[in-house]
C-alpha positions in Angstrom: 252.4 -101.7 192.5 250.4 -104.7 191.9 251.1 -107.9 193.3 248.5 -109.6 191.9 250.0 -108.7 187.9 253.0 -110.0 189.4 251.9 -113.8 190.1 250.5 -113.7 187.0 253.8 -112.1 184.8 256.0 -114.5 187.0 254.6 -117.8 184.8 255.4 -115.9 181.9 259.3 -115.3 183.5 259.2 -119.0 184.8 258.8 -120.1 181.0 261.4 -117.7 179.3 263.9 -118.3 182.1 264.9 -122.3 182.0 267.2 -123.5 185.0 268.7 -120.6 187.1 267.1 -117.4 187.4 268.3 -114.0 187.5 268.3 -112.1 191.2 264.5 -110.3 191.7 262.9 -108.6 194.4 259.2 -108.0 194.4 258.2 -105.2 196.7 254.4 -104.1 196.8 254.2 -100.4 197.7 251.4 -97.9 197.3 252.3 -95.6 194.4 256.0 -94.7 191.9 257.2 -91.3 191.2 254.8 -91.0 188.0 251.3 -91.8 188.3 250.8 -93.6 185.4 253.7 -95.9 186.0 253.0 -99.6 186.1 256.9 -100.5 187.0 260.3 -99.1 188.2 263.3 -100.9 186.9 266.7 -100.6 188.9 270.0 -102.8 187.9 273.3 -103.3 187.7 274.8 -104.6 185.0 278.3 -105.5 184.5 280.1 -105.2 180.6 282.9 -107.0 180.0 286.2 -104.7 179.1 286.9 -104.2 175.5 
């Protein structure tokens, strides 16, 4: 909710990703589902069969 935390957490994912990053979307709004919520998290992931 906080796009100023996010230029300065975006250094910190510059550094721990080295060549190509993963897909992101930052999207400022006003408030999440629970008021004490810094972040919401949605992916996809895909697992290899076993």
């Amino acid at each position: 909710t906080d796009m100023d935390a996010m230029k300065k957490y975006n250094d910190a994912r510059k550094a721990f990703y080295k060549g190509d990053f993963p897909a992101a979307t930052w999207v400022q709004i006003t408030r999440l589902f629970m008021p004490d919520a810094k972040l919401e998290v949605e992916l996809v992931a895909h697992l290899p069969a076993k």
